[in-house]
Legacy VTK file of the C-alpha trace (Angstrom):
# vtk DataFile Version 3.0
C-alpha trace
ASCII
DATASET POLYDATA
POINTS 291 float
-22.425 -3.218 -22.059
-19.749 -4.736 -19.963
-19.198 -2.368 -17.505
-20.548 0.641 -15.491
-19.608 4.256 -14.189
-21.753 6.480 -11.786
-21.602 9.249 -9.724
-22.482 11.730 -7.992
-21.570 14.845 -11.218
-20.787 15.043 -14.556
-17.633 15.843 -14.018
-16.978 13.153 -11.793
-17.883 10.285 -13.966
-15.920 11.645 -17.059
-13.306 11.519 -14.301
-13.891 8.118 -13.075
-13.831 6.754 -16.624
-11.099 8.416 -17.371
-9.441 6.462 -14.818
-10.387 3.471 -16.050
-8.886 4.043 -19.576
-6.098 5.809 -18.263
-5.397 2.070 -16.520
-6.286 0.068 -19.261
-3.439 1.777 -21.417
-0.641 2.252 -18.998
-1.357 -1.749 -17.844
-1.030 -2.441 -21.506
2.183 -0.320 -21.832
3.878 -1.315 -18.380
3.452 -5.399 -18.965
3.881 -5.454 -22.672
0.266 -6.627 -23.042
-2.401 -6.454 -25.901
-4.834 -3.014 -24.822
-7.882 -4.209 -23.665
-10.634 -4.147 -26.663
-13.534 -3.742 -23.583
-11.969 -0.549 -23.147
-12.097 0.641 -26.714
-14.943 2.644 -27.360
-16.801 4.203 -23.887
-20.014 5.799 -24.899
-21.025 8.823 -24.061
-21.876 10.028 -20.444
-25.781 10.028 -19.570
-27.295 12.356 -16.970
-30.319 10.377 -15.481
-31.319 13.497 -13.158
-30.067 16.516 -14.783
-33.366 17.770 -15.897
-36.262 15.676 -14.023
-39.550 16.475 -15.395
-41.144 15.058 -12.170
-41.323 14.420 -8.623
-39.077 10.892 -7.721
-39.868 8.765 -4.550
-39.985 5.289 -3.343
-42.744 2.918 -2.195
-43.054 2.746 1.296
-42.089 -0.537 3.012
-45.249 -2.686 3.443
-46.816 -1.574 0.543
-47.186 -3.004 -2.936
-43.809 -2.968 -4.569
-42.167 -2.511 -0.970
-38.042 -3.359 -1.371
-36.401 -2.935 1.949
-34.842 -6.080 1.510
-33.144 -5.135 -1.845
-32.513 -1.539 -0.613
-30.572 -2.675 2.393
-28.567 -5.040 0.362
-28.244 -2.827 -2.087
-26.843 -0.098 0.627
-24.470 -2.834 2.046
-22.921 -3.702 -1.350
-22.164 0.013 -2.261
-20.297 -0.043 0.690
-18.275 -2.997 0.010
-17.980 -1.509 -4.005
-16.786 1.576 -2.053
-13.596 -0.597 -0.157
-12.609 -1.594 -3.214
-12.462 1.518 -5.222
-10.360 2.874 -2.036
-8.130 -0.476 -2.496
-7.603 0.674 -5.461
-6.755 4.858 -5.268
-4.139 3.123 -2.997
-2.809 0.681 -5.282
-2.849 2.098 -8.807
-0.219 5.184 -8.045
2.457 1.860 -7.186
1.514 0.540 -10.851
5.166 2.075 -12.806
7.263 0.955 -9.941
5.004 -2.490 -9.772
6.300 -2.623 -13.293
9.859 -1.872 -12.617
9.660 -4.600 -9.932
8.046 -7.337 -12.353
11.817 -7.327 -14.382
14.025 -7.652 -10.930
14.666 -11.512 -10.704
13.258 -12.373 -6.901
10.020 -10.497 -6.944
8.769 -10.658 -10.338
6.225 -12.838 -9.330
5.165 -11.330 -6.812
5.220 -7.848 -8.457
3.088 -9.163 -11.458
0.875 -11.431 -9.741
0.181 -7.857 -7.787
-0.361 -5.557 -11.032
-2.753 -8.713 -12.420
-4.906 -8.479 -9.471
-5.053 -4.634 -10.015
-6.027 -5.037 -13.285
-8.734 -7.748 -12.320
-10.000 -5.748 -9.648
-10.343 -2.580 -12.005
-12.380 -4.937 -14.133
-14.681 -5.765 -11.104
-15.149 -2.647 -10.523
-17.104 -1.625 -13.535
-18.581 -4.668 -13.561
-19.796 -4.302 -10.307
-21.377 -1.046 -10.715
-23.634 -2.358 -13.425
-24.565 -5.192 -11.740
-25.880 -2.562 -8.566
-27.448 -0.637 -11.158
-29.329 -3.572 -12.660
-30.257 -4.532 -8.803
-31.562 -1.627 -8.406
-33.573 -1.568 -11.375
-34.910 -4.993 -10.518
-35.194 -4.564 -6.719
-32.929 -7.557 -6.618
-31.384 -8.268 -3.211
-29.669 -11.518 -4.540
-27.918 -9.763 -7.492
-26.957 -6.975 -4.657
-25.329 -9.583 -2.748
-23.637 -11.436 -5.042
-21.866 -7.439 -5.702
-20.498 -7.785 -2.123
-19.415 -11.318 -2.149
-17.618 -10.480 -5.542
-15.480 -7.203 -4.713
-14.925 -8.200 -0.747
-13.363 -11.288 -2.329
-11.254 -8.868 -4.501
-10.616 -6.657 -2.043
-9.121 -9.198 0.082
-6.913 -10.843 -2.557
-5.359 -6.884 -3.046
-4.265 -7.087 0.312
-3.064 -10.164 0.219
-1.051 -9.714 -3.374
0.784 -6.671 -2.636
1.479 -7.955 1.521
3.294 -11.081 -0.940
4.833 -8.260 -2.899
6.045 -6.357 0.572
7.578 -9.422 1.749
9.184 -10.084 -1.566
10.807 -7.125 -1.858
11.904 -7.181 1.987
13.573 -10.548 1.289
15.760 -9.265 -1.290
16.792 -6.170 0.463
17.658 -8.334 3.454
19.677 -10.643 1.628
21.974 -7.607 0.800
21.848 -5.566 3.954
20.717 -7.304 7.043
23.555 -8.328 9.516
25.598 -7.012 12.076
27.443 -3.546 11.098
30.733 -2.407 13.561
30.690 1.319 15.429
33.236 2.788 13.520
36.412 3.661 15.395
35.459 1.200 18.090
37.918 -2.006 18.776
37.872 -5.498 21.229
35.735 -8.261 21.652
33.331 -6.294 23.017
33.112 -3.989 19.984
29.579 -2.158 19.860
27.584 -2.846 16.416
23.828 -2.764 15.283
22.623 -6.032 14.178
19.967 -5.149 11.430
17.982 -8.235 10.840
15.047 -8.516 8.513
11.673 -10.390 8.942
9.660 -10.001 5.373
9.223 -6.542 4.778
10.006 -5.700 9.033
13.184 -4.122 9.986
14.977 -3.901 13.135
17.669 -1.830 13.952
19.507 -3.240 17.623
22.344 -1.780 19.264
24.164 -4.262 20.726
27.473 -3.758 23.259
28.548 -7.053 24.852
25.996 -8.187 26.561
23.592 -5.322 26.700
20.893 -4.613 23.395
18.802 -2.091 23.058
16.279 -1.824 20.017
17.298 1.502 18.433
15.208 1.120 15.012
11.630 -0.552 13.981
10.361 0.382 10.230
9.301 -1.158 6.946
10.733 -1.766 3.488
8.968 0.487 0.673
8.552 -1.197 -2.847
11.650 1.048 -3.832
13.569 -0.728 -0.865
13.811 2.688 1.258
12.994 1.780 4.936
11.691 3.970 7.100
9.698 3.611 10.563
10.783 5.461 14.286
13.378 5.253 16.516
13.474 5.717 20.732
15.914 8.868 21.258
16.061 11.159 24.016
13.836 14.107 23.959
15.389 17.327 22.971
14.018 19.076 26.107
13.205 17.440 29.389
14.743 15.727 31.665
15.132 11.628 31.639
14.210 9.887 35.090
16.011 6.688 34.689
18.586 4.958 32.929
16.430 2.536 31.012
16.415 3.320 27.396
12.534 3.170 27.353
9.184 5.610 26.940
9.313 5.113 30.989
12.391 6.715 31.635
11.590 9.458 29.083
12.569 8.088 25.939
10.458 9.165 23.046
9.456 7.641 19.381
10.749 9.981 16.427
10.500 9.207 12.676
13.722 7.458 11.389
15.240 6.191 8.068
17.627 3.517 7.901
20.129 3.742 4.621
22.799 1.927 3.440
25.852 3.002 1.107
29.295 2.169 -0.165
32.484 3.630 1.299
35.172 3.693 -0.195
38.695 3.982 1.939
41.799 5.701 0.716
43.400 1.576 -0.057
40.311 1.400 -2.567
38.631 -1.434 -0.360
34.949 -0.938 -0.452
32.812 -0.697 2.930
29.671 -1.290 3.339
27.571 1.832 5.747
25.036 1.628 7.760
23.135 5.384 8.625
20.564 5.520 10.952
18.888 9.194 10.667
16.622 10.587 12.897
14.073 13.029 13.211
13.720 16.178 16.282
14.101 19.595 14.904
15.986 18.301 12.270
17.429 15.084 11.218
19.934 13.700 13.195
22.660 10.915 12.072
22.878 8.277 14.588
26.692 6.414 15.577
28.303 5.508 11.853
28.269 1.669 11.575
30.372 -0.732 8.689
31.068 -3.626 7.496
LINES 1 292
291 0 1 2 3 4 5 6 7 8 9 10 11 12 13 14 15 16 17 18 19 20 21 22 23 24 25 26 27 28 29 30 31 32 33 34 35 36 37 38 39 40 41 42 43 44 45 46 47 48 49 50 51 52 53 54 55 56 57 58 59 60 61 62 63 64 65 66 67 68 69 70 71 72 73 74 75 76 77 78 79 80 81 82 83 84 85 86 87 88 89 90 91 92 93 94 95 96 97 98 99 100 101 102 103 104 105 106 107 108 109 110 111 112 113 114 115 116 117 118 119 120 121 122 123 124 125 126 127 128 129 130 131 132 133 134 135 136 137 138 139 140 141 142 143 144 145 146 147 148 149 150 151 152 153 154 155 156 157 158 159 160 161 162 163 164 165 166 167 168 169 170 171 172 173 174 175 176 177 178 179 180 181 182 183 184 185 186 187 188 189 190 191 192 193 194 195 196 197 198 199 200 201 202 203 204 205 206 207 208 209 210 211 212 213 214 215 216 217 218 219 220 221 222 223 224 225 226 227 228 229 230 231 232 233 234 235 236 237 238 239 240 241 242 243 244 245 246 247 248 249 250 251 252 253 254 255 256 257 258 259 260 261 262 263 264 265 266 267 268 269 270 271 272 273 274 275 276 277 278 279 280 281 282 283 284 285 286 287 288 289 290
């Protein structure tokens, strides 16, 4: 035995190990590797308490056999085996477009150094449930706690893999789309246009005429390179009280989408659009901008 699955049903651990295998071949699938022989052959699913023959209670602490000590470490690891599993209900939906990512030149890294620290932290996780079983068995606060040092360390690296991922991605889509875009059928020096400018996977959208700016958009790339995130309009009923384009004079934060697409004039010559859409009752599309 390599590897463990609990919990709480039947039902529910023929669905958690279904997970697992489910993983094991789509990872093997996705990145074109050999299926994972640990995986092969599950055995069947036990019920420890479906039928108990007798009453079940624990030692009291102070008494022979006492294990506080291993019970609260014990407690404190299932919570940190707990973070991980969430970390990963999170991450494993992103695993076909993870995939897609690992063949775009730019964030392949990234996008498979991601997917192997899914995979590594899906092997943790079984492994860390048998380990809390055996410390359990054994009243072993030292096995308990070398669960939490194990998956907290795992946990971490998720976040830190796919933030790398994020930023990769963000990178690439700014290398295409950020800059300054032109309000369409506006001329002069003093020409109004919304600089879009890109930090990682952070967005912002500023309107800028002359002199004056005004941050119009704030949002995040998506691993498919959509960006979304809010935008300061004016509310659709009530009054504003000042001039200031801020949450003091009125102003309020909606969800917004910034896009970008090709135009294409009636000379052939290709433009590049910027939309920013907004949402009140319904979505709203912002000044056109180009480039």
């Amino acid at each position: 035995m390599w590897g463990y699955v609990s919990a709480a049903s039947y039902d529910e651990v023929i669905r958690e190990r279904e997970r697992q295998l489910g993983f094991a071949r789509q990872y093997a699938r996705f990145f074109e590797q050999p299926f994972d022989e640990r995986y092969a052959d599950p055995s069947d699913a036990i019920c420890d308490t479906c039928k108990p023959d007798k009453p079940v209670g624990r030692w009291g602490e102070g008494q022979k056999f006492g294990d506080s000590t291993a019970r609260n470490a014990i407690d404190a690891a299932k919570g940190d085996v707990g973070a991980l599993d969430k970390a990963l209900a999170e991450h494993l939906p992103r695993l076909r477009e993870i995939a897609g990512l690992a063949r775009e030149v730019g964030v392949d890294k990234a996008a498979k150094a991601h997917a192997n620290q899914i995979r590594q932290g899906m092997l943790d996780l079984a492994k860390a449930r048998l380990a809390l079983d055996n410390a359990s068995i054994f009243r072993s606060a030292r096995a308990a706690k070398g669960v939490s040092k194990t998956v907290t360390s795992r946990t971490k690296e998720l976040a830190v893999s796919y933030a790398a991922l994020i930023h990769a991605v963000g990178k690439e889509v700014g290398k295409t789309h950020g800059g300054r875009f032109q309000e369409d059928n506006t001329q002069g020096p003093q020409r109004p246009f919304l600089d879009v400018v890109f930090e990682g996977s952070k967005v912002t959208g500023t309107y800028v005429v002359g002199a004056a700016r005004s941050t119009w958009f704030t949002g995040e790339v998506a691993l498919d390179g959509a960006i979304t995130g809010r935008s300061l309009v004016a509310p659709e009923n009530g009054q504003l009280t000042c001039q200031d384009h801020s949450e003091a004079c009125g102003f309020v934060y909606v969800p917004a989408v910034l896009r970008f697409s090709e135009r294409k004039a009636p000379d052939q010559k290709v433009s590049e659009a910027a939309e920013l859409w907004f949402q009140q009752s319904k979505w709203v599309l912002a000044k056109p901008f180009s480039r």
